[in-house]
Backbone bond lengths (Angstrom), bond angles and torsions (degrees), N, CA, C in turn:
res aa  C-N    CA-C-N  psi(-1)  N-CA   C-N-CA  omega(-1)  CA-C   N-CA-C  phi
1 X - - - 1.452 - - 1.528 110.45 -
2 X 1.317 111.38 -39.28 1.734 110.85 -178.79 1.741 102.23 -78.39
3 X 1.292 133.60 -42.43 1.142 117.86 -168.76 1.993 103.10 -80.37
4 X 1.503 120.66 9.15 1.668 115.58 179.39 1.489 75.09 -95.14
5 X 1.141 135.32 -62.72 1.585 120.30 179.96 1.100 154.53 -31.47
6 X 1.640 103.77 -50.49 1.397 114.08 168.00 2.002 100.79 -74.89
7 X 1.112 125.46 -24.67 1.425 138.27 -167.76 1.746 93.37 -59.55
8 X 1.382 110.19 -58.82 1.508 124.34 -164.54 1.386 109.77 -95.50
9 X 1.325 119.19 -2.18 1.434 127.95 157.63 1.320 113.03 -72.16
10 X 1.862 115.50 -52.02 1.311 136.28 -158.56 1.811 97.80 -66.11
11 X 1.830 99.60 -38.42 1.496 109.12 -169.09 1.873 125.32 -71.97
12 X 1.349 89.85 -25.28 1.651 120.17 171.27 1.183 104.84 -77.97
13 X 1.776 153.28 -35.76 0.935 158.07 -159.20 1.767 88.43 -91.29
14 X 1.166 79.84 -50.49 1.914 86.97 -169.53 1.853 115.94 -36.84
15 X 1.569 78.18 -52.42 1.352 74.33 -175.74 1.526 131.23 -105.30
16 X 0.902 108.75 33.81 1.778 146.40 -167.44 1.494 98.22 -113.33
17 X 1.287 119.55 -43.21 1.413 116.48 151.92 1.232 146.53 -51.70
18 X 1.228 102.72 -56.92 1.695 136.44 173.24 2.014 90.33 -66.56
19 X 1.371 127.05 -50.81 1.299 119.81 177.38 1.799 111.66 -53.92
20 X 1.063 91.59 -57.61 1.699 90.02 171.88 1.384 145.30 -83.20
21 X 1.551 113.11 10.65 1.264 127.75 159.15 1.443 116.65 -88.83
22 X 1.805 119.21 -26.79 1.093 111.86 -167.44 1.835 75.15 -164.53
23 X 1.324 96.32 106.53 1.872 105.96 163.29 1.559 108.94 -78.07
24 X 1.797 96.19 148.03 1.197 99.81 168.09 1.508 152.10 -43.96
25 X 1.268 167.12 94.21 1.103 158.19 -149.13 1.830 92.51 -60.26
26 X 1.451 99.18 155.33 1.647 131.76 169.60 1.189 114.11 -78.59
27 X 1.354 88.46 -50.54 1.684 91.65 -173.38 1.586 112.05 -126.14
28 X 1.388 117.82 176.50 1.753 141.33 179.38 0.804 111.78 -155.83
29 X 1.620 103.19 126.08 1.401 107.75 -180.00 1.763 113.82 -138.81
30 X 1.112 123.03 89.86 1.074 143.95 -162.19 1.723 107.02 -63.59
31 X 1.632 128.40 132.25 1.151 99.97 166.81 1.834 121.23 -146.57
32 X 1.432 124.50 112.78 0.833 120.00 -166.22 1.634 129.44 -126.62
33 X 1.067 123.08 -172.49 1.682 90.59 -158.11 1.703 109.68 -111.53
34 X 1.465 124.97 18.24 0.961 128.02 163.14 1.594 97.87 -92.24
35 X 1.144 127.87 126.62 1.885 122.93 162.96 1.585 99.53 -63.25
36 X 1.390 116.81 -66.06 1.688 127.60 -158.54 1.458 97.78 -47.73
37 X 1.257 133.67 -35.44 1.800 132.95 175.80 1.452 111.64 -36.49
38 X 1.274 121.16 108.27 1.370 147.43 167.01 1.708 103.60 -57.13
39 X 1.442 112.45 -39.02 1.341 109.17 -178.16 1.482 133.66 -48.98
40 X 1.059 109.42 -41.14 1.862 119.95 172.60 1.518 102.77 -57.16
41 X 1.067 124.59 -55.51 1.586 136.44 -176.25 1.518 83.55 -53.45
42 X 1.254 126.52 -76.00 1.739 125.50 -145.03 1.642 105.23 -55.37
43 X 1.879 105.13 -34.79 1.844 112.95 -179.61 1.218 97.07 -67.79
44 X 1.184 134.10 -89.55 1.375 132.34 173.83 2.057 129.37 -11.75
45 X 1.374 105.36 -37.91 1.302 89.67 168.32 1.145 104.13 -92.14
46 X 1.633 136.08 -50.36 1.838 122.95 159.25 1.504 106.88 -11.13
47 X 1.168 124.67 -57.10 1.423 119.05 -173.21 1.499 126.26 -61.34
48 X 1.845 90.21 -54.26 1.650 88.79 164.41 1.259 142.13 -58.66
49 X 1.756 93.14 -3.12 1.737 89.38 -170.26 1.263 110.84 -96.79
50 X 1.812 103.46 -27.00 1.709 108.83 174.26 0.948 114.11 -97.89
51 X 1.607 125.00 29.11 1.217 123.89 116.96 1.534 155.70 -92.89
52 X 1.044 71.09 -4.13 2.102 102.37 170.33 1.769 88.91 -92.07
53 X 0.984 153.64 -57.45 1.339 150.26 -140.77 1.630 102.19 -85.63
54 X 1.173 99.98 -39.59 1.678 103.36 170.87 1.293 119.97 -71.60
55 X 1.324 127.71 -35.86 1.029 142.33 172.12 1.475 105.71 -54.82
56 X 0.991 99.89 -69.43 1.857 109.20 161.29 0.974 130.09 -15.96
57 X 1.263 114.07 -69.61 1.522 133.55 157.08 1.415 138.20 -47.25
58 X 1.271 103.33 -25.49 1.143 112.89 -179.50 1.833 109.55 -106.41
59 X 1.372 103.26 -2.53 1.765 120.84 167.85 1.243 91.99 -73.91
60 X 1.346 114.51 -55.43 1.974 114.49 -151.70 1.824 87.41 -65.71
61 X 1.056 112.62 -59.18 1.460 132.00 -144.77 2.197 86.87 -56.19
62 X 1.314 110.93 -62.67 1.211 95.14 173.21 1.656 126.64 -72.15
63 X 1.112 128.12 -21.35 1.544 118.08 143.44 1.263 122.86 -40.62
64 X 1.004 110.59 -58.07 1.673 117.97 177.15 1.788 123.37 -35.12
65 X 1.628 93.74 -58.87 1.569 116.28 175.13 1.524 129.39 -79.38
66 X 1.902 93.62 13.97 1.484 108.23 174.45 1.756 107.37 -87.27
């Protein structure tokens, strides 16, 4: 139980780092030379979601450590 802690402590720090050396972008803008390509759309929500999911995670994770 103490080493999943310090593990997901170490992993939250991690990226609390990586957040504050270089913040996330707002936006994406993908660009390729078919328009009709579904693909840019499909990267882009992949993105949005693991960025909503991290975000997530890192809500619970500081609830948690309240």
């Amino acid at each position: 139980m103490h080493r999943r802690r310090l593990g997901l402590s170490l992993a939250i720090l991690g990226f609390m780092v990586l957040v504050a050396i270089k913040p996330p972008a707002g936006e994406l803008r993908l660009s390729l030379d078919a328009p009709t390509d579904g693909s840019p759309l499909k990267v882009e929500a992949g993105l949005d979601l693991g960025v909503f999911a991290l975000s997530f995670l890192i809500h619970q994770a500081e609830r948690r450590a309240r």
